[in-house]
N, C-alpha and C positions, 0 to 999 in steps of 0.2 A: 601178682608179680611185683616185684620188690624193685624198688629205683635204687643203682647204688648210687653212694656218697659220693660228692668230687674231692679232693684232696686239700681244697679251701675251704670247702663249705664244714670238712671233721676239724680243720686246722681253728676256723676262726669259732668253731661251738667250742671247743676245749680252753679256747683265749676266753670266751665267755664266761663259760662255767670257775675256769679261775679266777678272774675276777671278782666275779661274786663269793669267790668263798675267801676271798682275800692273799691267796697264794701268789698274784702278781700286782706288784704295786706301784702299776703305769700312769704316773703325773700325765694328764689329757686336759688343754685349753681348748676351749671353743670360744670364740668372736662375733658378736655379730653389732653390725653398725650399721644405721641407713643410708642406702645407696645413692640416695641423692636430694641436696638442697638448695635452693635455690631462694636467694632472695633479692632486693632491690638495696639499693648502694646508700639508700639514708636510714638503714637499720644501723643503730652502735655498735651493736655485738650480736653474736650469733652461737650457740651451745650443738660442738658435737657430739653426742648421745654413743657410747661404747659400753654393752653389757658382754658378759663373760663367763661363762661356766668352768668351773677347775674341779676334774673328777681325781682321786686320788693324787693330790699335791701335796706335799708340805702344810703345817699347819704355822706357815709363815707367811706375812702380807706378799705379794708379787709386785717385783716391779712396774711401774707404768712407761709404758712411753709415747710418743706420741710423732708422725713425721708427715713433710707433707713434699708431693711431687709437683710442680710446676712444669706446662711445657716449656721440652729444651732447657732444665735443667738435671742436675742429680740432687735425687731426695736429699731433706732437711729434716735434722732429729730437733726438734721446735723448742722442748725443755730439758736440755743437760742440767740443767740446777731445780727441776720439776717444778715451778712454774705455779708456784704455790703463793695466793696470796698479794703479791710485789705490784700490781699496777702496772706492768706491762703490756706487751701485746695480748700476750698469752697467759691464759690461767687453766690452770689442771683443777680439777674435783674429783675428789676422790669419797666414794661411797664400800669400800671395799667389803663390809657385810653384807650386803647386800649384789655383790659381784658387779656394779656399775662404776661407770668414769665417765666426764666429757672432760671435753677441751672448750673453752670460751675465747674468743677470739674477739677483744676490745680492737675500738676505733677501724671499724670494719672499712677497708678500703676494696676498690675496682681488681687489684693485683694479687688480696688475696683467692682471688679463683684457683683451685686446686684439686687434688684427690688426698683427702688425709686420712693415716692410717694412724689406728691405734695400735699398740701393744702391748702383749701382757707377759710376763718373765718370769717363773718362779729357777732364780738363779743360780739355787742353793742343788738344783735336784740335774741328774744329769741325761733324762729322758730328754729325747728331741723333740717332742709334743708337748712339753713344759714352758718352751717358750714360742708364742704364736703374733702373728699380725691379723690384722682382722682385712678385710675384704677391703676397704676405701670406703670413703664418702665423697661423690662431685661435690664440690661446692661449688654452684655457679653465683658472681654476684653481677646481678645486674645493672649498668649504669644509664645516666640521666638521658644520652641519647638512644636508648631501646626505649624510654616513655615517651621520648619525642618521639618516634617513629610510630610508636603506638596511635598517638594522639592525634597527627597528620592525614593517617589511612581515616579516608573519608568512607560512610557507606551508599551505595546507591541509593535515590530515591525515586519514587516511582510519582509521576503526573495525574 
């Protein structure tokens, strides 16, 4: 006895098999970034780590970008002039053969605690999967009164 097909399962084998024989040529970004970092407040800087797959894109670099949400505000696009180099807050790297980027985040303070997102744009192409955000990264940064409280929590002893 034979199972039939569902009318997804013929749709998405024929988007398959297209693909692979190159008859459709669907610009596809994939993100992925760690979901969470945490450090203590007298680190300098901090590198967030954004790799990237681009299956049939352009054979043109992609934009980078980069933003970050802060409670109780609206996201912050961090490098409009990409963040390259200058000794600011913010510095971009860009490893694009190898489908990688972070963002480095000098003179690390208490306030930057956030969710930051990366993203990646191939701008030229006009597929909606060409241009993607990645998942977030928490950054939580710890400061000096979480080590004092650390430090204070005494443990039991026994007689």
């Amino acid at each position: 006895m034979y199972k039939m097909a569902t009318p997804n399962t013929v749709i998405t084998t024929i988007t398959l098999v297209l693909l692979y024989i190159d008859a459709i040529q669907t610009c596809i970004v994939n993100i992925k970034q760690p979901p969470l970092l945490e450090v203590d407040y007298t680190f300098k800087t901090i590198n967030i780590q954004c790799d990237f797959s681009a299956i049939n894109c352009p054979k043109i670099q992609p934009q980078v970008l980069w933003f970050r949400q802060n409670a109780h505000y609206q996201p912050e696009h961090l490098c409009p002039d990409q963040c390259r180099g200058d000794g600011g807050k913010f510095t971009v790297t860009e490893s694009l053969t190898q489908n990688q980027v972070s963002l480095t985040l000098n003179t690390l303070a208490l306030n930057d605690s956030a969710i930051y997102f990366c993203g990646i744009a191939f701008s030229h192409s006009t597929e909606p999967r060409s241009k993607q955000t990645g998942p977030g990264t928490i950054l939580v940064v710890r400061g000096r009164s979480f080590i004092i409280l650390l430090q204070n929590i005494r443990m039991p002893y026994s007689v």
